[in-house]
C-alpha positions in Angstrom: -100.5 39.1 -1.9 -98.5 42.0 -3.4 -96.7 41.8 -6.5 -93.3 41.6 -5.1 -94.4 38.2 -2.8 -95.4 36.8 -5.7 -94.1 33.2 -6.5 -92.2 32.4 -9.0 -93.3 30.8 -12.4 -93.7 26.2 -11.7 -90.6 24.8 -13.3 -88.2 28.3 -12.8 -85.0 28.3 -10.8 -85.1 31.1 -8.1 -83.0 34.1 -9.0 -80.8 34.1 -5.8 -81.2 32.3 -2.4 -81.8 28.6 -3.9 -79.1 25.9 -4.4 -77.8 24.8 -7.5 -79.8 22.2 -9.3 -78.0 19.1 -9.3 -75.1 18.1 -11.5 -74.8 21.8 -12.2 -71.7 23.5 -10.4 -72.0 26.6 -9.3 -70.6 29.9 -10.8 -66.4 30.1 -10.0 -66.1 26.3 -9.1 -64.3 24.6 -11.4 -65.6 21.6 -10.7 -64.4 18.2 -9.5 -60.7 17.1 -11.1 -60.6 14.5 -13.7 -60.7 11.4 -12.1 -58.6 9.9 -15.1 -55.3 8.5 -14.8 -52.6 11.6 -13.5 -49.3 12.0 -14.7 -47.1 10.1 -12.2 -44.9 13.3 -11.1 -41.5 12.4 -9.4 -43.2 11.3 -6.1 -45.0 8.2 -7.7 -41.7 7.3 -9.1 -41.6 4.2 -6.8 -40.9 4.4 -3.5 -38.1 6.1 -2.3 -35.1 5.0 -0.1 -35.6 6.6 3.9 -32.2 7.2 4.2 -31.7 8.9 0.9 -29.8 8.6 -2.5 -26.4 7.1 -1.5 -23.2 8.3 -3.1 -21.4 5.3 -3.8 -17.8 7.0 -3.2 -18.8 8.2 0.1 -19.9 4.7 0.8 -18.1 2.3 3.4 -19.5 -0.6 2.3 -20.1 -0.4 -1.6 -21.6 -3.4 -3.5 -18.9 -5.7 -4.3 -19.0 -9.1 -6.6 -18.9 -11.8 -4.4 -16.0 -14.0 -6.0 -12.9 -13.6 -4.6 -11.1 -14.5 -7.8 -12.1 -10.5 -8.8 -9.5 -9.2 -5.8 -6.7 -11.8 -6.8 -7.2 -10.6 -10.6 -7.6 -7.2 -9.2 -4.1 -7.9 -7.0 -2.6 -9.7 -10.3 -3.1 -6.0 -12.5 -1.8 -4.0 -9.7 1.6 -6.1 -9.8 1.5 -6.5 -13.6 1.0 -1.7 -13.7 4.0 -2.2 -11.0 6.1 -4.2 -12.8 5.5 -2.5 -16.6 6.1 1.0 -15.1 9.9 2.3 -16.0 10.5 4.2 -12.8 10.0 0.4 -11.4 12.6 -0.7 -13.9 15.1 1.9 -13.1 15.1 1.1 -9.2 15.4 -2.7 -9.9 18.1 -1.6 -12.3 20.1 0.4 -9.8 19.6 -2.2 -7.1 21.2 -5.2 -9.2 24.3 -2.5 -10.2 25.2 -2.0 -6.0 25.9 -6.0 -5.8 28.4 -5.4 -9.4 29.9 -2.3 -7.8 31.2 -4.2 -4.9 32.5 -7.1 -6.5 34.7 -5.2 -9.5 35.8 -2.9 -6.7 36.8 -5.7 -4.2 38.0 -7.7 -7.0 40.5 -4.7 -7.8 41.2 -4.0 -4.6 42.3 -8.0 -3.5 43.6 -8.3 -7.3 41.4 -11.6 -7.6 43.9 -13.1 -4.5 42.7 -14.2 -1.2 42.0 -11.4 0.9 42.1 -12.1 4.5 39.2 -13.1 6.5 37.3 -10.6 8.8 36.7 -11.9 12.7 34.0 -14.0 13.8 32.3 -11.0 15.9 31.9 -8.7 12.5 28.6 -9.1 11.5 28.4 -5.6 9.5 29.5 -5.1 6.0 33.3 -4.6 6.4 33.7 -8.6 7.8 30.9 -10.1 4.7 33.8 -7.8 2.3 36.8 -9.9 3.9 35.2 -12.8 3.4 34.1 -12.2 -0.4 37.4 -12.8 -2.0 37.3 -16.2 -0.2 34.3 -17.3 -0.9 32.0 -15.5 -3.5 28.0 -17.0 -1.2 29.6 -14.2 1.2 28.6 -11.0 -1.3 25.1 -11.5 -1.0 25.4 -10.9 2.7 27.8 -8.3 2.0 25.3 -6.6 -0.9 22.2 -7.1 1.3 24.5 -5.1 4.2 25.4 -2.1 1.8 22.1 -1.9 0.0 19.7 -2.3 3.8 20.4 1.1 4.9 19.5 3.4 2.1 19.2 2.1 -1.1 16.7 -0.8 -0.3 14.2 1.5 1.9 14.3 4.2 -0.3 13.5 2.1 -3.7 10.2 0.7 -1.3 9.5 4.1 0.1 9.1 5.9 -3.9 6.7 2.6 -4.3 4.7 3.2 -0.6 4.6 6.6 -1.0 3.2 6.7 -4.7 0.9 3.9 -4.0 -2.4 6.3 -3.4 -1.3 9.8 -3.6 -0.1 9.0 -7.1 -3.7 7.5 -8.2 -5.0 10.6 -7.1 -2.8 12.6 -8.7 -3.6 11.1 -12.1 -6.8 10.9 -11.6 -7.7 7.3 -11.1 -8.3 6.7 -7.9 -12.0 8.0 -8.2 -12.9 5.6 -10.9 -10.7 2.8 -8.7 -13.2 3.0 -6.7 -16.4 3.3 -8.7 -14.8 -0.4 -10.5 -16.0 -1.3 -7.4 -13.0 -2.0 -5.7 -14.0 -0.7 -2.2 -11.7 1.3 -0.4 -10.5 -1.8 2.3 -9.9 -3.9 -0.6 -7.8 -1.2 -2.7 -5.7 -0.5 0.3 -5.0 -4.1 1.1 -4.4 -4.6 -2.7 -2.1 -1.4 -2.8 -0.3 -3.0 0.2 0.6 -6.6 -1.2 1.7 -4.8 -4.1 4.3 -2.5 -2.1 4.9 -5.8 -0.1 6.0 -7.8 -3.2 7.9 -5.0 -5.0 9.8 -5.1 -1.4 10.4 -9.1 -2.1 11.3 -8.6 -5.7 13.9 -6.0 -5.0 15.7 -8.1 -2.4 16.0 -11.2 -4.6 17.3 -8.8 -7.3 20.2 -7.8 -4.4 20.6 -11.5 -4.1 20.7 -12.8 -7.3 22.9 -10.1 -8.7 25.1 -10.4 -6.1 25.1 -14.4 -6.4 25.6 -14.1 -10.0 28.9 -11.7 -9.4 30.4 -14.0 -7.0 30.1 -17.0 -8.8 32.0 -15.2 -11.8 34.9 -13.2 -9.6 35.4 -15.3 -7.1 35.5 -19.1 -5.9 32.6 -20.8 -4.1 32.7 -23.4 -1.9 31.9 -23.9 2.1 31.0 -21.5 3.9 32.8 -19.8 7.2 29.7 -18.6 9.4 30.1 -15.7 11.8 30.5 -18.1 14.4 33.7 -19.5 13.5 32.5 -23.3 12.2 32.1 -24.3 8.6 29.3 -25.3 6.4 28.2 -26.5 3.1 28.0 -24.5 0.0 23.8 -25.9 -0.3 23.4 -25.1 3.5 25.5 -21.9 2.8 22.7 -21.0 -0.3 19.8 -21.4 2.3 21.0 -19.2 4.4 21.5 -16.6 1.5 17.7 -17.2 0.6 16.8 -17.0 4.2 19.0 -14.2 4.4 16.9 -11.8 1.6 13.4 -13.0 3.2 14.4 -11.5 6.5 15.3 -8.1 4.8 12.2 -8.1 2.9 10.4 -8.5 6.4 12.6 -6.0 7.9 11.0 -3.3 5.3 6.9 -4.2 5.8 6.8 -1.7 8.6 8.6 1.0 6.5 6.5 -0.1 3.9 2.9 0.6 5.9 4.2 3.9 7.2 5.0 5.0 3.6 1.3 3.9 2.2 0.0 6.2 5.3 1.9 9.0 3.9 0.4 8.1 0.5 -3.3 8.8 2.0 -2.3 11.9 3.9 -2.1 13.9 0.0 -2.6 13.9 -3.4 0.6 14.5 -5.1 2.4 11.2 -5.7 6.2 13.8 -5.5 5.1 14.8 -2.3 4.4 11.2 -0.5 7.7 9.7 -2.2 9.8 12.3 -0.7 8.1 12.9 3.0 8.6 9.1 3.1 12.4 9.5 1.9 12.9 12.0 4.3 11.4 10.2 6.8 13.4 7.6 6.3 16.6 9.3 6.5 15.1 11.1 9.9 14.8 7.8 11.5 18.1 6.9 10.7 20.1 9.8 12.1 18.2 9.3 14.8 19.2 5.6 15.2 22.8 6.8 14.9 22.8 9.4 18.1 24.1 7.2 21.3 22.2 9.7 23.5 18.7 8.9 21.9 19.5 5.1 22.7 16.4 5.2 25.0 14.4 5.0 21.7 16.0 3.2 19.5 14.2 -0.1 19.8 11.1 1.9 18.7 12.9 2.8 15.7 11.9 0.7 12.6 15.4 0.7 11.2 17.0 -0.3 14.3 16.9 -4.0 14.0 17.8 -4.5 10.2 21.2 -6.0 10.7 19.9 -8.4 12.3 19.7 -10.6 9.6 22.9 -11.1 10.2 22.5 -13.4 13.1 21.4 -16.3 10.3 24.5 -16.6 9.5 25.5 -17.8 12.8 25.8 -21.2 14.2 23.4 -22.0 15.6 21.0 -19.7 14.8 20.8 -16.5 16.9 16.9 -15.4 17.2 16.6 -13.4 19.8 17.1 -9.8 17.7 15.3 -11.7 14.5 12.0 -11.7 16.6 12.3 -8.1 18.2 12.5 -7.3 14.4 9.7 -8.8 13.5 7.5 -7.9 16.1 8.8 -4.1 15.8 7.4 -4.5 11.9 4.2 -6.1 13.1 3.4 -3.3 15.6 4.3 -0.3 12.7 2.4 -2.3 10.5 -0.9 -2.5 12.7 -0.5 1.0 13.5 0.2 2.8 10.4 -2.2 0.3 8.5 -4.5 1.1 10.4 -4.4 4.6 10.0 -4.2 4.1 6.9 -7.4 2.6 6.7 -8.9 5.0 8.7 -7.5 8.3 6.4 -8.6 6.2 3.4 -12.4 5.6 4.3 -13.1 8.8 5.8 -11.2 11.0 3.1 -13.5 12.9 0.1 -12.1 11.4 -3.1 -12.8 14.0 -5.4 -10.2 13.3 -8.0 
């Protein structure tokens, strides 16, 4: 055997060609990783939600407390921001001066005599000012007439229209929502709210106009429309009965403002694209040759509140009245609603 066959040395690791001995790792390898415990990196953070993180603004459905106490007390400090705000004051303010306007100017007019009485037909304002100086009840109806047109809708439609735009504005309608108050549950809130400052306003008409009577001029039975006579208590419900119709006759103005309030976010802007809607809809209501649309007009059945003070009861333009609010409420409320859940609150 030559020298370069021969063997290696008993108990010598071959130079090259021969495997690692075992427990050894071979030159380069850095061997098998620690099988210790191994930092638990962001993917063993737990496990993680399929449909990834969810942005609780963007949510439709946000987690919301389960007693319904929380939306009353939410409903309660809506009213209670509503009522302490001085713009709020103001309107209120220049709503209860219309009723003392009227009365000091009839008063002067008449020179505290009887003035005569207007016809049976005259349901407007001019027949409820005949009647004042005879009976004091009759300048609520006579208030409610001169206030319905423009001074009642546009108090409710500086409310509608700053009910969500304004939020945003400010700043607050993002952390409205984060409370949680859920977007379905702030609009519904936002809409009572508009809803009772539209009640409030009306008995304000009323009761000014009550007051002013009772101090200028006598009371005593009342003379309806129709010609027969009635108590002075009967002649009070009908007053009261009188306001709540009025109120009713503004929830469809009322929704179509708030849908303007989702449509931006400056609170100026909504107040006055609801104002001038408003005073769209009524030139329009006052052109004979758009009569084909006036029953789809929301304003076009307000004076029909004077049909309570009939004898009997006329209904028959009360219920078109109501149903025309019901439709502009399920339509504007709804998109509403719709605006509001899909829109990016980002302020």
């Amino acid at each position: 055997m030559s020298q370069a066959e021969t063997p290696p040395p008993a108990g010598k690791a071959p130079q090259a060609g021969k495997a690692p001995q075992a427990g050894t790792a071979p030159q380069g390898d850095p061997g098998p990783r620690d099988a210790g415990p191994r930092d638990a990196g962001p993917r063993d953070a737990g496990p993680r939600d399929p449909a990834g993180p969810r942005d609780p603004l963007r949510s439709r459905d946000p987690v919301r407390p389960r007693n319904p106490l929380w939306t009353l007390g939410l409903l309660r400090s809506e009213i209670a921001t509503l009522l302490r705000r001085h713009r709020t004051f103001a309107l209120l303010g220049v709503l209860a001066a219309v009723p003392l306007l009227i009365g000091i100017a009839v008063r002067i007019e008449t020179g505290g005599g009887g003035g005569g009485a207007g016809g049976p037909d005259g349901a407007a304002g001019p027949a409820f000012l005949a009647q004042v100086t005879n009976n004091g009840l009759f300048l609520v109806f006579a208030a409610l007439a001169a206030t319905l047109p423009v001074f009642l809708p546009m108090a409710v439609g500086v409310v509608a229209g700053d009910a969500i735009a304004g939020e945003a504005s400010s700043g607050t309608l993002r952390y409205l929502l984060v409370a949680p108050a859920g977007r379905t549950r702030l609009l519904l809130v936002k809409y009572a709210s508009v809803l009772t400052f539209c009640l409030i306003a009306t008995l304000v008409v009323a009761a000014s106009a009550l007051a002013v009577g009772a101090l200028l001029f006598p009371v005593g039975e009342v003379t309806t429309i129709s010609g027969t006579r009635i108590g002075f208590g009967e002649g009070l419900v009908r007053a009261a009965l009188t306001a709540l119709v009025v109120a009713v006759s503004l929830t469809g103005f009322a929704a179509l403002g708030l849908f303007v309030s989702t449509l931006t976010g400056s609170g100026i802007g909504a107040m006055a694209a609801t104002v001038g809607l408003l005073i769209t809809v009524q030139i329009l209501d006052s052109i004979p040759q758009l009569s084909g649309v006036h029953p789809y007009l929301f304003a076009h059945y307000w004076m029909s509140f004077a049909d309570v003070l009939r004898e009997p009861v006329h209904w028959d333009d009360l219920i078109k009245n109501f149903q025309l609010q019901g439709l502009y409420v399920a339509v504007f409320g709804s998109a509403a609603w719709a605006r509001l859940t899909a829109k990016d609150i980002t302020a």
